[in-house]
TORSE-275908 format. One record per residue (C-alpha): x, y, z; residue in three letters; residue number from 1. Coordinates in Angstrom, 3 decimals, padded with zeros to 6 digits. Layout:
// TORSE-275908
<site <X,Y,Z>,'ALA',NUM>
...
END
This chain:
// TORSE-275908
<site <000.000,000.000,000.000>,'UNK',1>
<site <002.876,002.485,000.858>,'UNK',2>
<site <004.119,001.551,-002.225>,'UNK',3>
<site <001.275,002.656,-004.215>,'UNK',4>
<site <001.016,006.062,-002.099>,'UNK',5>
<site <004.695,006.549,-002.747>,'UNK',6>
<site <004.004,006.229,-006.992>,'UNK',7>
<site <001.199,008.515,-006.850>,'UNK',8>
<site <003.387,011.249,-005.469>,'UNK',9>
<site <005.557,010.580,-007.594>,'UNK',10>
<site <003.415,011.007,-010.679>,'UNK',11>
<site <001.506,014.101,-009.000>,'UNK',12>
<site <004.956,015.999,-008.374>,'UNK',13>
<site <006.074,014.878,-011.962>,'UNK',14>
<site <002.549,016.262,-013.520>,'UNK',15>
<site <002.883,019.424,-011.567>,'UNK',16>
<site <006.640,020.072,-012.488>,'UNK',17>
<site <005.298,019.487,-016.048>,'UNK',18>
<site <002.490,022.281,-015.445>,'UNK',19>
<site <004.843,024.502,-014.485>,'UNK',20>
<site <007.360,023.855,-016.929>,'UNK',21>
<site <004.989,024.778,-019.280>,'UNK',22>
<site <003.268,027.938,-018.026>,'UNK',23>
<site <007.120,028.791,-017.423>,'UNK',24>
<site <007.802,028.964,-021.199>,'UNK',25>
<site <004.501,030.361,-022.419>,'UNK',26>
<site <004.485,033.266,-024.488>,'UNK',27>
<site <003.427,036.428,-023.236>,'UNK',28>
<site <000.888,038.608,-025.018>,'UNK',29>
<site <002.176,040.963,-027.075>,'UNK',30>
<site <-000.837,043.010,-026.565>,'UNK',31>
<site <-003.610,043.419,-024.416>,'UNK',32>
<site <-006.792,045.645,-025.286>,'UNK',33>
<site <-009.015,047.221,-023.137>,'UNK',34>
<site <-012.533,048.080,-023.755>,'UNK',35>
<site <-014.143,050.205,-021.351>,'UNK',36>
<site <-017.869,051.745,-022.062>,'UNK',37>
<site <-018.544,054.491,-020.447>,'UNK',38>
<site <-022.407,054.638,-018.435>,'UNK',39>
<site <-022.882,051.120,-019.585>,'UNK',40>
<site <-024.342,049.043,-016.868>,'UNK',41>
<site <-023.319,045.409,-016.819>,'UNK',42>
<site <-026.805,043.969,-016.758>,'UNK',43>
<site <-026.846,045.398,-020.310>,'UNK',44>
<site <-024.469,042.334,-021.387>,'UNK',45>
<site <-026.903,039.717,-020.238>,'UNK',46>
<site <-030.079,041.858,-020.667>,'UNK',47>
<site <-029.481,041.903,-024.439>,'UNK',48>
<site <-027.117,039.297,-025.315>,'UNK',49>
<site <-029.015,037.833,-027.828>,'UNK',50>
<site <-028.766,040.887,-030.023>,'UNK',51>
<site <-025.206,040.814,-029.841>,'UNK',52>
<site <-023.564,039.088,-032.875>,'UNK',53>
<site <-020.919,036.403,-031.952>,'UNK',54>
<site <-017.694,038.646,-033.372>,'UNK',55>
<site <-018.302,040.962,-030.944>,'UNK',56>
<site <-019.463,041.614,-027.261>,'UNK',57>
<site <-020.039,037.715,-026.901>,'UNK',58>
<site <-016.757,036.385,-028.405>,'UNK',59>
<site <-015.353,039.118,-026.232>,'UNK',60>
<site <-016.805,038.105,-022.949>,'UNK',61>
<site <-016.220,034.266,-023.835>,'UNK',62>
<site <-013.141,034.845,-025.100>,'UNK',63>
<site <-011.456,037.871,-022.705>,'UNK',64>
<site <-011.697,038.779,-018.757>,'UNK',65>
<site <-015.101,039.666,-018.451>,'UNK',66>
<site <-015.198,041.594,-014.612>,'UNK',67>
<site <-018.744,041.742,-013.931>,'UNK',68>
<site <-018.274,043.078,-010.258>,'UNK',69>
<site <-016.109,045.549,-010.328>,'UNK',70>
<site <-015.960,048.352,-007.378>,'UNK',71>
<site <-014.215,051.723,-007.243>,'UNK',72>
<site <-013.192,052.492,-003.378>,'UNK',73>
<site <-013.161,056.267,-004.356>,'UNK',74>
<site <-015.699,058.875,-005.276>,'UNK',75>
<site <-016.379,061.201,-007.370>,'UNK',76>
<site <-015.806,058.283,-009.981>,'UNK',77>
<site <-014.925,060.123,-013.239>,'UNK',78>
<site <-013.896,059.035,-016.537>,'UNK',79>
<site <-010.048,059.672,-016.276>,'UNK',80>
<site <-009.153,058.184,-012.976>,'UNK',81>
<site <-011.381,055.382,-013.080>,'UNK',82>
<site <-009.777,053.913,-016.426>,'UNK',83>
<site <-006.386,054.754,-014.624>,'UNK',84>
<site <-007.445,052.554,-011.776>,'UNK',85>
<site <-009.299,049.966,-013.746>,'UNK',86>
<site <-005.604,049.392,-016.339>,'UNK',87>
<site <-003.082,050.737,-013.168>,'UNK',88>
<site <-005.418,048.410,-010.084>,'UNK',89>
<site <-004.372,051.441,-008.273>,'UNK',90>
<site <-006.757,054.547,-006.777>,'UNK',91>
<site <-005.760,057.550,-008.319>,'UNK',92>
<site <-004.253,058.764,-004.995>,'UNK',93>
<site <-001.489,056.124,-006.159>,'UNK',94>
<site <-001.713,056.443,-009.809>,'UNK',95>
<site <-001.903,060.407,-010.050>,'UNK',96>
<site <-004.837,060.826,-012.236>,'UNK',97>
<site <-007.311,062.726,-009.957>,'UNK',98>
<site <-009.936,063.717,-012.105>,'UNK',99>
<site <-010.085,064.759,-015.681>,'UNK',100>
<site <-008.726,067.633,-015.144>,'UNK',101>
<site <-006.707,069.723,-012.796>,'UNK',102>
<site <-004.758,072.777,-012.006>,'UNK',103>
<site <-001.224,071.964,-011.289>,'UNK',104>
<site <000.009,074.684,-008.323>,'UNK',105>
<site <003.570,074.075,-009.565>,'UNK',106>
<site <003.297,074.958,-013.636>,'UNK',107>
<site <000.432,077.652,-013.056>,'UNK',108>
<site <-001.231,075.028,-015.535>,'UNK',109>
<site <-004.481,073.040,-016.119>,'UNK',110>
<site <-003.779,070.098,-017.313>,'UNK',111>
<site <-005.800,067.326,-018.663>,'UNK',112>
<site <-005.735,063.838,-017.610>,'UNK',113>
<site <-005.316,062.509,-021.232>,'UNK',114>
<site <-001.850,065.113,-022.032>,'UNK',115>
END
């Protein structure tokens, strides 16, 4: 019986070396996309799925990361910051983009979020 315990370790370390072997040498993406639509609620995506062909929002959400519980823990939550924080994971205390605009007391400027 030990015997048999012993051999299943043995192939459950081997398959797990092999796992990571692999995901070791997989290629990374050379891209990643983001789609983010502004003021459109996630229930939309189920609520009218079937009038969505299957090149686009569905091969998307089968396809992709589909996040369909996602939380700012800031408010006000504007455009700029909250794709900062959605492509950064960081608040925009962190990731500097505060709003969608600003006056910078340094320069004397306003600046945009997107220059």
């Amino acid at each position: 019986m030990e015997h048999k315990i012993s051999i299943m370790k043995a192939k459950i370390l081997l398959l797990v070396s092999l796992l990571f072997t692999i995901n070791t040498f997989a290629q990374k993406p050379k891209l990643i996309v983001g789609i983010v639509v502004d003021q459109m609620r996630v229930d939309y995506l189920t609520r009218y799925e079937s009038k969505f062909g299957e090149g686009g929002f569905k091969k998307l959400i089968k396809g992709g990361y589909f996040n369909k519980n996602a939380n700012f823990n800031y408010v006000p939550t504007y455009t700029g910051p909250g794709h900062a924080s959605i492509f950064t994971g960081s608040a925009p205390r962190v990731n500097g983009i505060i709003s969608n605009d600003w006056y910078d007391k340094k320069t004397g400027k306003h600046l945009l979020c997107t220059r």
